[in-house]
VEXZAMI-213078 format. One record per residue (C-alpha): residue in three letters; y, x, z. Coordinates in steps of 0.1 Angstrom, whole numbers, padded with zeros to 4 digits, always signed. Layout:
// VEXZAMI-213078
ALAYXZ...
***
This chain:
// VEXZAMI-213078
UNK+0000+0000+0000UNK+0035+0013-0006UNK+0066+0018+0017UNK+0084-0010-0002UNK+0054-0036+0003UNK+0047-0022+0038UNK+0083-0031+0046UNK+0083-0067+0030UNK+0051-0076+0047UNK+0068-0067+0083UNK+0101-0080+0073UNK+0095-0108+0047UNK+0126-0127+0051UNK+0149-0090+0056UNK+0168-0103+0024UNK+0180-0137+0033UNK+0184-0124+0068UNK+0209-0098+0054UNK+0232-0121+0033UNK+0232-0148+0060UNK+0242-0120+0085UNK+0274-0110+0062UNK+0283-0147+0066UNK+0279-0151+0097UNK+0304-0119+0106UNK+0331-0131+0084UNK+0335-0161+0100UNK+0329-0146+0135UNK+0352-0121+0136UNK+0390-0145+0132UNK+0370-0170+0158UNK+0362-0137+0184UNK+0396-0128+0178UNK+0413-0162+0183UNK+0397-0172+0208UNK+0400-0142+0225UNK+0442-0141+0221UNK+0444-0176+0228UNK+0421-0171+0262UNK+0450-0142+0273UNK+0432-0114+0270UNK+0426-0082+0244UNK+0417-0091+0210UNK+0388-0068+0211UNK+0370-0085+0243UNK+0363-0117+0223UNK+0345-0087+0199UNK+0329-0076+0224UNK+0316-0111+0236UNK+0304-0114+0198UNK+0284-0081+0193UNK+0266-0090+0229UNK+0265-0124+0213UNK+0240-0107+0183UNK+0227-0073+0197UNK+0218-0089+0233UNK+0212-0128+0232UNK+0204-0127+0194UNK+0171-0101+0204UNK+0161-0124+0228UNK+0135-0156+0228UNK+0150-0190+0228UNK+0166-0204+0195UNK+0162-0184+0168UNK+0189-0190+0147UNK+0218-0201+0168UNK+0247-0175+0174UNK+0261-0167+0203UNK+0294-0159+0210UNK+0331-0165+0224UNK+0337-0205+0221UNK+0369-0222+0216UNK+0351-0246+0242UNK+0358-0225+0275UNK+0389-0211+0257UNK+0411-0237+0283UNK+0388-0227+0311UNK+0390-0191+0306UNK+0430-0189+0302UNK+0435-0211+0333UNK+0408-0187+0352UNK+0428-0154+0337UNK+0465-0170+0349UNK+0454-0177+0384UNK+0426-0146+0390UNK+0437-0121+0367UNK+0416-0104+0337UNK+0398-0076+0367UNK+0384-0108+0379UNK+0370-0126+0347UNK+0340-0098+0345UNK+0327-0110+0381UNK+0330-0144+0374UNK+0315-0139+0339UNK+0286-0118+0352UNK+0275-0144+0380UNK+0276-0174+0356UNK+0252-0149+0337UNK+0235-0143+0369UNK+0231-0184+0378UNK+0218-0188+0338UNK+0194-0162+0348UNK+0182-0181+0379UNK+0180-0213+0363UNK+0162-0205+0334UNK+0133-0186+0352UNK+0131-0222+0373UNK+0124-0236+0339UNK+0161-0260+0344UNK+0172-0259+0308UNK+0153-0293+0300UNK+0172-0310+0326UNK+0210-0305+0311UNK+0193-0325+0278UNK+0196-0354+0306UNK+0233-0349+0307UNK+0251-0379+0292UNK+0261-0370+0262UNK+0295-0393+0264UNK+0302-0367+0293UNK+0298-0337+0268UNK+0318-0352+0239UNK+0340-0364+0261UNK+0345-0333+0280UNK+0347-0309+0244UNK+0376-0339+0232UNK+0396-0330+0266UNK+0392-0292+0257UNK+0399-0300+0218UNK+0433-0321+0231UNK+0441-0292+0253UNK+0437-0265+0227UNK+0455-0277+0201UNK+0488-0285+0221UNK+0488-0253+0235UNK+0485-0235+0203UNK+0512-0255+0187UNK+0532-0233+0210UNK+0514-0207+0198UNK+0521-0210+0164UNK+0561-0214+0171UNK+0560-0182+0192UNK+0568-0206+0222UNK+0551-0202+0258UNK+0535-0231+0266UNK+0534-0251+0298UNK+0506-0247+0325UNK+0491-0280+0326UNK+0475-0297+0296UNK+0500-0332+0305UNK+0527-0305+0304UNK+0515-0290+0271UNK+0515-0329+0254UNK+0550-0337+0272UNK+0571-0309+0259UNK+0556-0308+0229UNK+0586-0326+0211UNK+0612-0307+0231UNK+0594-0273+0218UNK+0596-0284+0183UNK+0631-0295+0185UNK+0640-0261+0196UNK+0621-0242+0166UNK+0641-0262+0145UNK+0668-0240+0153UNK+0653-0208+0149UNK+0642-0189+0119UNK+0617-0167+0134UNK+0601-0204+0147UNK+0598-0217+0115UNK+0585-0185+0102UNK+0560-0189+0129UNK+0553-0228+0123UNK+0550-0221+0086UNK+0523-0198+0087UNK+0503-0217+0112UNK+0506-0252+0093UNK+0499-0230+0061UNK+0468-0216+0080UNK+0455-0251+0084UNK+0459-0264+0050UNK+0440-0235+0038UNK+0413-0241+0062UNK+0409-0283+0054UNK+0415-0280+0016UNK+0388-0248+0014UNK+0360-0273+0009UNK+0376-0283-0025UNK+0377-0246-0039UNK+0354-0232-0065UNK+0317-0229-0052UNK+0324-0188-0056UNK+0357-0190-0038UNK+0338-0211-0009UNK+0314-0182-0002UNK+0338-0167+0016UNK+0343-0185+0050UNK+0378-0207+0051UNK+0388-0193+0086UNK+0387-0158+0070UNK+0404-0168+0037UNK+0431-0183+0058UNK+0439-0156+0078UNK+0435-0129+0052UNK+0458-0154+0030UNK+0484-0158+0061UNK+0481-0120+0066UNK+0489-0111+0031UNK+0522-0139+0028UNK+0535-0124+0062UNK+0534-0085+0052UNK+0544-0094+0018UNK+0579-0115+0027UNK+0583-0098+0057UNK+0578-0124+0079UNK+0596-0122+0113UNK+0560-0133+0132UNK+0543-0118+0161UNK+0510-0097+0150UNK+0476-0089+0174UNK+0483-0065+0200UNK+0456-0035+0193UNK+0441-0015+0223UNK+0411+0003+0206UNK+0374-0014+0214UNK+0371+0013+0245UNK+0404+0005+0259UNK+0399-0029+0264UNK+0367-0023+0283UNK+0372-0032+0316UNK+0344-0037+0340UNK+0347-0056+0375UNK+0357-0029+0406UNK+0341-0036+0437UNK+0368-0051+0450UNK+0370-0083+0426UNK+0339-0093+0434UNK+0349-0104+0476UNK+0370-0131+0457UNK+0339-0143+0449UNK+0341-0158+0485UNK+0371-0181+0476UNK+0366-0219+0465UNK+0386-0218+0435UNK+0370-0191+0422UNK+0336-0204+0432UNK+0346-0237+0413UNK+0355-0219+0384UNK+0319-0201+0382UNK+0302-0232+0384UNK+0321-0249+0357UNK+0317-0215+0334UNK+0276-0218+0339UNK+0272-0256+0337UNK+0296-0261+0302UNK+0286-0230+0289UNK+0245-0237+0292UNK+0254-0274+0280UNK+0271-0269+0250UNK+0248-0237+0243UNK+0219-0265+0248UNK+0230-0290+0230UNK+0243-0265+0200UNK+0203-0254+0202UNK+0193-0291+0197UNK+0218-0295+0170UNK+0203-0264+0148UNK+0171-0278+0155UNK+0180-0305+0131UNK+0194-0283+0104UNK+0159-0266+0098UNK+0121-0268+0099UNK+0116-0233+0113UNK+0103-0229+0153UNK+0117-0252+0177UNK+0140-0240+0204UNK+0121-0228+0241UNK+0151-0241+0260UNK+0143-0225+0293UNK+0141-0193+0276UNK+0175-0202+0257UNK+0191-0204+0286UNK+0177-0171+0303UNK+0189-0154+0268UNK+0226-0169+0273UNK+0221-0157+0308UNK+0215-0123+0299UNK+0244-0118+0273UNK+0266-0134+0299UNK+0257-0108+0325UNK+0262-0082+0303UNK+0297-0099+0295UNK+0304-0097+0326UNK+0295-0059+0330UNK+0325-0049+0300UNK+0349-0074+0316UNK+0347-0095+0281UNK+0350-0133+0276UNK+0321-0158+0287UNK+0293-0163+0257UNK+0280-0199+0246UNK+0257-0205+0209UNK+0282-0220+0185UNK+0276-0243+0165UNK+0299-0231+0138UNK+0283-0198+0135UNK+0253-0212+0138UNK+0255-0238+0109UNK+0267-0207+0086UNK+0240-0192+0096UNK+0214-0218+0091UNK+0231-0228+0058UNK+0234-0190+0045UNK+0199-0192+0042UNK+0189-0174+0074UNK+0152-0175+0085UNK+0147-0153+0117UNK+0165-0139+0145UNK+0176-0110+0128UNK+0206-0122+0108UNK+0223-0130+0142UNK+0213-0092+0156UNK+0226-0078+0120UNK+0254-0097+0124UNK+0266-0080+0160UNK+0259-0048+0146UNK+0284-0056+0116UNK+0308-0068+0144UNK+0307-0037+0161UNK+0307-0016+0135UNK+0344-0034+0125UNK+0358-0033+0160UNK+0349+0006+0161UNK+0358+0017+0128UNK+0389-0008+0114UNK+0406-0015+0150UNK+0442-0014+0132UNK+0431-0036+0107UNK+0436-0064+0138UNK+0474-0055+0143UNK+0481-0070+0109UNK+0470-0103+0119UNK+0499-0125+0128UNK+0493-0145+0157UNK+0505-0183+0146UNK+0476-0182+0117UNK+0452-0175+0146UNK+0471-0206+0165UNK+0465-0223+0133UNK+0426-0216+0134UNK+0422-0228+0165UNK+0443-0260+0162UNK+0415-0265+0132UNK+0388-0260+0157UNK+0402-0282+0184UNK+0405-0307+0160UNK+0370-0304+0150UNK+0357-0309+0189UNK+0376-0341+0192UNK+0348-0364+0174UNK+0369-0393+0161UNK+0347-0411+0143UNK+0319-0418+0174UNK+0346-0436+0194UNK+0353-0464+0171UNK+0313-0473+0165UNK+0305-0461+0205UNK+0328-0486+0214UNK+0317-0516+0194UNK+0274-0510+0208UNK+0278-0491+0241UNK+0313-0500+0256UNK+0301-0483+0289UNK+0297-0448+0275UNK+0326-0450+0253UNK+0349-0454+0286UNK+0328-0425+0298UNK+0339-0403+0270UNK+0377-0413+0273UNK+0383-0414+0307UNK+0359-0375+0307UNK+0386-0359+0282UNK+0419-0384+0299UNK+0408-0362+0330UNK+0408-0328+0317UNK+0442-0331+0300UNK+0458-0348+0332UNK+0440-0325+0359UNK+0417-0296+0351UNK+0388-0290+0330UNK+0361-0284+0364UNK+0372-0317+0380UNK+0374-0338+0347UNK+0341-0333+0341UNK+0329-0341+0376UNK+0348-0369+0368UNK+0331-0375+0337UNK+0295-0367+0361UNK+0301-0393+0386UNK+0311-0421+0358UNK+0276-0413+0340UNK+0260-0417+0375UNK+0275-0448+0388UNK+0271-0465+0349UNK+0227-0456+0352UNK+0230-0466+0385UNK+0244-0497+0381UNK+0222-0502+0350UNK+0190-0495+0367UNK+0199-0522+0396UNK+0198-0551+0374UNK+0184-0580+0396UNK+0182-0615+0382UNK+0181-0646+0409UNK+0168-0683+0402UNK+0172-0711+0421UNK+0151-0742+0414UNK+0160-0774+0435UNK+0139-0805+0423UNK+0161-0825+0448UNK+0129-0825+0475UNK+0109-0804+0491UNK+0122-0769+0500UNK+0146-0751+0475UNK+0126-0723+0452UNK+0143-0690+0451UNK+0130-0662+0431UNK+0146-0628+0430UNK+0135-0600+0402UNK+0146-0568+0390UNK+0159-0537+0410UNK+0175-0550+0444UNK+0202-0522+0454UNK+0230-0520+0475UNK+0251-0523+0441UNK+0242-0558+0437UNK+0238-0569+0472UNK+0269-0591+0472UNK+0263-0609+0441UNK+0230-0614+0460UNK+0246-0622+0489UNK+0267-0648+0475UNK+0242-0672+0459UNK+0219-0672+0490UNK+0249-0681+0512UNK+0259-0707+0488UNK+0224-0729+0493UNK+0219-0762+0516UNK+0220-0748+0552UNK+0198-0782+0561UNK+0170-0776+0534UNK+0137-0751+0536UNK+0140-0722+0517UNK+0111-0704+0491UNK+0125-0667+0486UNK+0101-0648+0461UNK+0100-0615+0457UNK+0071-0607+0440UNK+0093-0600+0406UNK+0106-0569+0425UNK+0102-0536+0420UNK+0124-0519+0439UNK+0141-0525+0475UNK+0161-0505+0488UNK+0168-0507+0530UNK+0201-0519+0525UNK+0189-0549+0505UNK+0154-0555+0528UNK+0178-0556+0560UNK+0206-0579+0546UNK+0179-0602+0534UNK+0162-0600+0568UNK+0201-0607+0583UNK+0203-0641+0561UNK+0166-0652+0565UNK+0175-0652+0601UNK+0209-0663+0603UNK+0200-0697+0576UNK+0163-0703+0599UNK+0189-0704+0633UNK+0207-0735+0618UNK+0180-0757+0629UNK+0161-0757+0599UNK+0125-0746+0586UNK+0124-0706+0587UNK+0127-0695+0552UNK+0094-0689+0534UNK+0092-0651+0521UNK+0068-0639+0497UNK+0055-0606+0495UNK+0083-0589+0510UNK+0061-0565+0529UNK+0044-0553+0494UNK+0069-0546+0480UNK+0082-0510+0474UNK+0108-0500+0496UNK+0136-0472+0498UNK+0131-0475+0540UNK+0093-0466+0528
***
């Protein structure tokens, strides 16, 4: 046998793998880099959160062909964690979200966050999505935007009222908006033109119109791949101790592994190759976060968008998304100044694009008319986030889904049958919780205190102690008015939360 067949027969698929790899780097590297300046810190840390992304996660077992990398879905997260910790402290909290993946995935808990509703997750990526975009409309005017996302939306008009008056503004907010049209009308190029990724035509386009009219526009600050490097002292890490920072960790690990488990379930669906080993998905995320955390870089989550270009470049194993960090970190090492020549605003525009995108507008409408419940679940998930924080708006969002099953799963029905003589027949099925023990309440109240009473419960299947005393309580109280103690059948069979 020769080399060359040797070689195909341990690497059948090395071709595909290669060209889908290219792909997958040109549209990585404006997204690392976007999301990186938009998150507050270095350019090159979001790099370096996309090479662990494909030399780390992308060797590991899990998903085969999802991508891992920086996400413009903790992009909110992240900057509010950098303004109030400070970038020496996003490597610890980085590294023990890692270190929690790590822990849940070796306790095989990836199935359970394919429980989580998934109004909570679109709800809580459409917060984000509002978020993002009105802070980098400020962005893209070379404006400062507020702290708070209700801040952000409010000044919004007042921000574009004063770029009206400045030239290097509109400058700004001309290469941003042009950055967007490039990015929505790409689809309708040439099939050759639309091999190369629209987020990288855009800011190559944007790049080239600022450096050829001079452009008064802010550019990427460069500090070499090295110099950005900066992993966690000692001392960050007895922060670690404080709530906030605590509540920060827990949000980073519980968004990141759901959107990274629900981007696996989605590339599932875009081919027929192996199925995704979720547990061992999420101990992969785990262990690129860790190492994230280590180099002081941003936290990792699989994209879907890389991981669609990836799938639809024709990838078929694991290696296009390993080839694809090693083409990363071959740019961020050799062409560093290459970065400085990107103006900011068409990386403001980029993201606006993606924010966009995470927003999904056309569930609502049809979510609204067949499951009205989850559709308030979704709105009232991403109202929260923009009016308080991401962490608590999707605790929020949590404790809505909860309440909704719970209230769902309590559904009693009660029947009352009076033939006008003889005692009145009541008969009580379903799920009997403390949720509906006032509707309960209500209609047993209401009946003849001078007649018998028939109360059957043999329709159901769950009582909890609340209910089984309260109906005690009213058996008593209605057999103390002088009449017939009320009849009650099978109470004592049936299944009880007091045991």
């Amino acid at each position: 046998m020769s080399a060359a067949a040797d070689h195909r027969r341990k690497f059948p698929h090395l071709r595909q793998d290669f060209a889908a790899s290219i792909v997958v780097f040109l549209v990585a590297v404006p997204l690392c880099v976007g999301v990186a300046v938009a998150s507050g810190v270095p350019a090159e840390l979001g790099l370096i959160t996309g090479i662990v992304g494909g030399l780390v996660t992308g060797m590991m077992r899990g998903s085969s062909l999802q991508v891992s990398g920086p996400a413009a879905g903790l992009t909110v997260l992240v900057f509010e964690a950098v303004q109030t910790f400070g970038v020496p402290a996003l490597g610890v909290m980085v590294l023990t979200a890692g270190l929690l993946q790590l822990a849940m995935g070796a306790l095989k808990l990836g199935r359970w966050f394919r429980a989580i509703s998934v109004s909570v997750v679109e709800g809580m990526l459409a917060g984000i999505g509002l978020v993002l975009i009105a802070g980098q409309l400020y962005a893209a005017a070379g404006a400062e935007a507020p702290s708070s996302g209700l801040g952000k939306i409010a000044g919004l008009p007042g921000a574009l009222f004063e770029a009206l008056g400045s030239t290097s503004a509109l400058a700004s907010l001309a290469v941003g908006a042009g950055t967007i049209a490039v990015m929505v009308l790409w689809k309708r190029m040439p099939r050759r033109l639309r091999a190369v990724p629209g987020a990288l035509a855009a800011v190559v386009l944007a790049t080239l119109v600022s450096l050829a009219f001079g452009l008064p526009v802010a550019t990427v600050e460069v500090q070499g791949l090295l110099g950005a490097i900066q992993p966690p002292g000692l001392d960050a890490f007895g922060e670690l101790a404080t709530l906030g920072m605590l509540g920060t960790v827990l949000a980073f690990t519980l968004i990141a592994s759901a959107e990274s488990l629900f981007s696996a379930a989605a590339v599932d669906r875009l081919h027929d190759g192996p199925r995704t080993e979720y547990d061992k998905e999420l101990m992969a995320q785990g262990a690129g976060n860790s190492v994230c955390g280590l180099l002081g870089a941003l936290p990792m989550t699989a994209v879907i968008v890389r991981s669609s270009a990836n799938v639809q470049a024709g990838a078929r194993t694991k290696a296009s998304r390993v080839l694809h960090g090693v083409w990363l970190l071959l740019f961020a090492a050799l062409l560093p100044s290459a970065l400085a020549l990107i103006p900011l605003p068409a990386l403001a525009g980029i993201l606006v694009h993606a924010g966009w995108k995470l927003i999904p507008l056309r569930t609502i409408a049809p979510l609204w008319r067949e499951h009205r419940g989850e559709a308030v679940i979704l709105v009232v998930t991403a109202v929260s986030i923009v009016a308080v924080n991401m962490f608590e708006g999707v605790l929020i969002g949590l404790a809505l889904s909860v309440a909704k099953t719970a209230w769902e799963a309590s559904h009693t029905r009660l029947e009352v049958v009076d033939k006008g003589a003889g005692p009145v027949q009541v008969y009580l099925s379903g799920n009997a919780t403390f949720l509906r023990l006032p509707k309960i309440l209500d209609s047993l109240e209401a009946l003849p205190q001078d007649r018998p009473i028939k109360l059957d419960l043999s329709g159901v299947h769950h009582l909890d102690h609340a209910c089984r005393t309260a109906l005690e309580n009213w058996a008593a109280r209605h057999s103390s008015a002088g009449t017939e103690p009320v009849h009650v059948t099978e109470l004592a069979t049936v299944k009880s939360a007091s045991g």
